[in-house]
C-alpha beads as a LAMMPS data file, in Angstrom:
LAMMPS data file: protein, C-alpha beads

158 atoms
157 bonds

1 atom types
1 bond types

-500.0 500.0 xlo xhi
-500.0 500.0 ylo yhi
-500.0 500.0 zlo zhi

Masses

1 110.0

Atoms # bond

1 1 1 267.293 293.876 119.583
2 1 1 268.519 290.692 119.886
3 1 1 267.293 290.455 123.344
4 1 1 264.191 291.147 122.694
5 1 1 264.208 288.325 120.052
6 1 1 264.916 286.157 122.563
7 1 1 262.628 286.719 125.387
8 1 1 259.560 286.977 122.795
9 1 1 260.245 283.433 121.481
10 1 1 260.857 282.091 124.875
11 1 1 256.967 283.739 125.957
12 1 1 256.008 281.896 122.474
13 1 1 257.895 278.610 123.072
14 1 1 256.541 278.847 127.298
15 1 1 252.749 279.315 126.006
16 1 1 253.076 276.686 123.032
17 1 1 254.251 274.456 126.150
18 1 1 251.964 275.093 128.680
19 1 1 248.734 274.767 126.138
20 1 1 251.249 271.168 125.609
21 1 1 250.982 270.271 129.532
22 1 1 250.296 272.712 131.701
23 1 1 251.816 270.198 134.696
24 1 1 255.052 269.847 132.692
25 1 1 255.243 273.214 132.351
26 1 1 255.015 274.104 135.600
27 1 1 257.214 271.738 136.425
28 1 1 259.593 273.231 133.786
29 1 1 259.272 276.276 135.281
30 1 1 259.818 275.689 138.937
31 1 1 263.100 274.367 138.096
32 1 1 264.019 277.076 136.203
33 1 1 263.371 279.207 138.869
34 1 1 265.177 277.246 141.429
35 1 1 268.489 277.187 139.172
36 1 1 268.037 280.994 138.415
37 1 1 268.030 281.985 142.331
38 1 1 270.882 279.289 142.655
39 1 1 273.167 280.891 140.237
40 1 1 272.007 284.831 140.892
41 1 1 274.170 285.259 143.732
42 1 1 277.080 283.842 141.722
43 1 1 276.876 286.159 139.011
44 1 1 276.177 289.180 141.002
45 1 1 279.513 288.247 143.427
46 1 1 281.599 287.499 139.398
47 1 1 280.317 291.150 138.325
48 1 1 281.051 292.593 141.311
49 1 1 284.231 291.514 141.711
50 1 1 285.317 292.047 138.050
51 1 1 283.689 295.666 138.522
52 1 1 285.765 295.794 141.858
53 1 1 288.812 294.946 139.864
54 1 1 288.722 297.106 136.992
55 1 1 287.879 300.520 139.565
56 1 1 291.063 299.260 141.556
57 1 1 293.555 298.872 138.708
58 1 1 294.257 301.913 137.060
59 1 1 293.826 301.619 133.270
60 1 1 297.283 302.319 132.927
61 1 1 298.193 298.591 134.381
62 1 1 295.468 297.085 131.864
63 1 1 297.343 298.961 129.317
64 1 1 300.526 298.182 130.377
65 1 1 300.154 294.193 130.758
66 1 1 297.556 294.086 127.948
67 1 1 298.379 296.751 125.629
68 1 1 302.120 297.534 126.448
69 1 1 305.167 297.572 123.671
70 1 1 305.387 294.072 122.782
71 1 1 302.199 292.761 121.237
72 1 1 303.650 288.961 121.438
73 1 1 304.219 289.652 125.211
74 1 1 301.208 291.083 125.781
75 1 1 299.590 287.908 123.966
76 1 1 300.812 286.149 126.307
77 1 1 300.111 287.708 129.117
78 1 1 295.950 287.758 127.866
79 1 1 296.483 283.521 126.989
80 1 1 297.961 283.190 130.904
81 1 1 295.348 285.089 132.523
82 1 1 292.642 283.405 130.346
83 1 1 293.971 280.057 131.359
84 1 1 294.590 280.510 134.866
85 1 1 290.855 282.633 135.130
86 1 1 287.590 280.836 135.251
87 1 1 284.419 282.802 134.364
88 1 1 281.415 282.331 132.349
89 1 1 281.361 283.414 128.739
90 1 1 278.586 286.098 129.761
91 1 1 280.670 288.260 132.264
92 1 1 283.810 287.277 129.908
93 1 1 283.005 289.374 127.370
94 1 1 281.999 292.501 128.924
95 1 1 284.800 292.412 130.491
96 1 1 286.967 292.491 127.552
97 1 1 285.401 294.827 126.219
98 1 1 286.120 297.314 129.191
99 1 1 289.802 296.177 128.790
100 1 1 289.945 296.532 125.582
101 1 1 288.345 300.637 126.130
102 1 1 291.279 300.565 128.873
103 1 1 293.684 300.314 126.467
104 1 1 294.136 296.404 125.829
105 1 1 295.465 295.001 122.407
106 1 1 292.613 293.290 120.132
107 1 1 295.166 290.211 119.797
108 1 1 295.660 289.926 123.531
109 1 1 292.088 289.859 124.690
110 1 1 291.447 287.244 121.463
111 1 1 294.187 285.371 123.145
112 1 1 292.668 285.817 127.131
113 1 1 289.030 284.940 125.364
114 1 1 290.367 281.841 123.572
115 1 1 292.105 280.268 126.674
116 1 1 289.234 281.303 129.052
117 1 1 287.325 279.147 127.042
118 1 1 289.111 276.432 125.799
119 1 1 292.360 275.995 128.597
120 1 1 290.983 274.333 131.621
121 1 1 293.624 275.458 133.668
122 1 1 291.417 275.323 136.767
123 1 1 289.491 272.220 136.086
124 1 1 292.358 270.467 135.357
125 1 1 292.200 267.740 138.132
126 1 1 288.688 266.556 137.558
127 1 1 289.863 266.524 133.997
128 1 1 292.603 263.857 134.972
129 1 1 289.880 262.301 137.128
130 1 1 287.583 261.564 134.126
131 1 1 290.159 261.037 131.576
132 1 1 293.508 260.388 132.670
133 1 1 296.463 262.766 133.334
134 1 1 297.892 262.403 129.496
135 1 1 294.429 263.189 127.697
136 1 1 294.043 266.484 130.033
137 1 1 297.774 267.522 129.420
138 1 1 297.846 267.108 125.466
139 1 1 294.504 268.528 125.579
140 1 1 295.153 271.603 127.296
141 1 1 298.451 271.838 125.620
142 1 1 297.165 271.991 122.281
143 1 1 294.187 274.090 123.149
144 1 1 296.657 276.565 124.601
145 1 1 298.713 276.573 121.133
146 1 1 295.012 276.961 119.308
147 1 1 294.504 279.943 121.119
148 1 1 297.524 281.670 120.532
149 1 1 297.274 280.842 117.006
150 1 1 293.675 282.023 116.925
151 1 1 294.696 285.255 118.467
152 1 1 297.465 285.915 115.386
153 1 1 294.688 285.484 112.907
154 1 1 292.766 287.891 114.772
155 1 1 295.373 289.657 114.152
156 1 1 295.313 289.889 111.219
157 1 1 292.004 290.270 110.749
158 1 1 291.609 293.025 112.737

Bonds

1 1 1 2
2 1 2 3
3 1 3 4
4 1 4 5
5 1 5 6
6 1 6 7
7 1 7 8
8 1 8 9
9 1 9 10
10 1 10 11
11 1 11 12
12 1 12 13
13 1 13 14
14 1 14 15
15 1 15 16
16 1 16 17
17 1 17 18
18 1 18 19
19 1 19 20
20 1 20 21
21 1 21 22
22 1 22 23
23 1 23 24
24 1 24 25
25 1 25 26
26 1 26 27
27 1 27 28
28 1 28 29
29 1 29 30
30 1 30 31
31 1 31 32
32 1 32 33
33 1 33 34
34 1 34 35
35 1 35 36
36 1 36 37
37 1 37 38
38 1 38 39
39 1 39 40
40 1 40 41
41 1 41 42
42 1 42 43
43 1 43 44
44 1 44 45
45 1 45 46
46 1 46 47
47 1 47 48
48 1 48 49
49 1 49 50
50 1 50 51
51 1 51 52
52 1 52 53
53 1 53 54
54 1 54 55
55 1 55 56
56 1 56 57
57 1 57 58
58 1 58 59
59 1 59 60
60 1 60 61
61 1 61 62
62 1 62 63
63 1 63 64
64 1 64 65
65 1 65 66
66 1 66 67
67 1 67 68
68 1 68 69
69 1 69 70
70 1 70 71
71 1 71 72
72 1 72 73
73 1 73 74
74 1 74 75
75 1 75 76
76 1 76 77
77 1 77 78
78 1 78 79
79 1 79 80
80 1 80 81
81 1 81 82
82 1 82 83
83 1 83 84
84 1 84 85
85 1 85 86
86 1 86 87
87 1 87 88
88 1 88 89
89 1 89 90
90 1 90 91
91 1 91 92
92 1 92 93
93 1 93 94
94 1 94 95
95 1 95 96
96 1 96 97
97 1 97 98
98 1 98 99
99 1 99 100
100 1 100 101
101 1 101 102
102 1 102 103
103 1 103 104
104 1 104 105
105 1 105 106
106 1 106 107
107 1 107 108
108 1 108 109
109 1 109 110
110 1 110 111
111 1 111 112
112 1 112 113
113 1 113 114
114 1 114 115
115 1 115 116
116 1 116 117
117 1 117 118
118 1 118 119
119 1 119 120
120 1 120 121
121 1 121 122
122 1 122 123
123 1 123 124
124 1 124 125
125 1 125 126
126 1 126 127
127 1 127 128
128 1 128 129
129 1 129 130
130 1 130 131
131 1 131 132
132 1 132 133
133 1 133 134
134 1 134 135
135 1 135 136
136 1 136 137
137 1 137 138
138 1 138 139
139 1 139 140
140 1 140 141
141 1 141 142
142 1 142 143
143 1 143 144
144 1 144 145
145 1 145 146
146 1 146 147
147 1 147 148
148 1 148 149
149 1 149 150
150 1 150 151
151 1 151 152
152 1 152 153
153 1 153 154
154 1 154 155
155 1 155 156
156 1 156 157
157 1 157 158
């Protein structure tokens, strides 16, 4: 339902704009367009390779790494996969999801979602680049501790 939401106030927002300036607009549009066929291939190769992945491993392994015994180790197992992973937030999720139906733990995936998003494991040089090697360290080193403390709450909560 959400969805829906979405696209009917971005039809309302597009027509409100185009009865604004029609050349803007179009304008608006075209590059739109352009970035959507730029980043289409992208996210079909991401979901096909995370689809890849999950057929290949056996739910078992998911449930071993991310569900096994030890909660704590499987915490941070999710927080070192999250940080060494890059993906966007909008393939991120359904893939915890399927995890989690694989047999993940809640506080693991919180942990993997946390330090996907906030550990920038992989964009760590241009981090360094654009802020020095210190700033990116305590950064990422805190962020990392965030996320492990998020994932206890969640926890909890859950």
């Amino acid at each position: 339902m959400t969805t829906v939401i979405m696209i009917v106030l971005a039809v309302i927002l597009l027509v409100v704009s185009i009865i604004k300036s029609r050349s803007r607009s179009k304008q608006a549009v075209q590059i739109a367009k352009k970035m959507f066929l730029g980043t289409i291939v992208e996210v079909a190769g991401v979901m096909a390779i995370v689809g890849l992945v999950l057929a290949l491993l056996p739910p078992e392994i998911i449930k071993d790494i991310l569900g096994g015994g030890s909660t704590i180790l499987s915490t941070i197992y999710g927080a070192l996969i999250g940080t060494l992973t890059i993906m966007p937030a909008f393939i991120a999720f359904p893939l915890t999801k399927s995890l989690y139906v694989s047999g993940a733990h809640l506080v693991s995936l919180a942990a993997f979602l946390t330090t996907l998003t906030m550990v920038g494991f992989a964009t760590f040089p241009i981090e360094v680049r654009h802020f020095g090697k210190k700033f990116a360290i305590v950064r990422n080193s805190i962020s990392f501790a965030m996320a492990l403390i998020i994932a206890f709450f969640m926890g909890l909560l859950l």
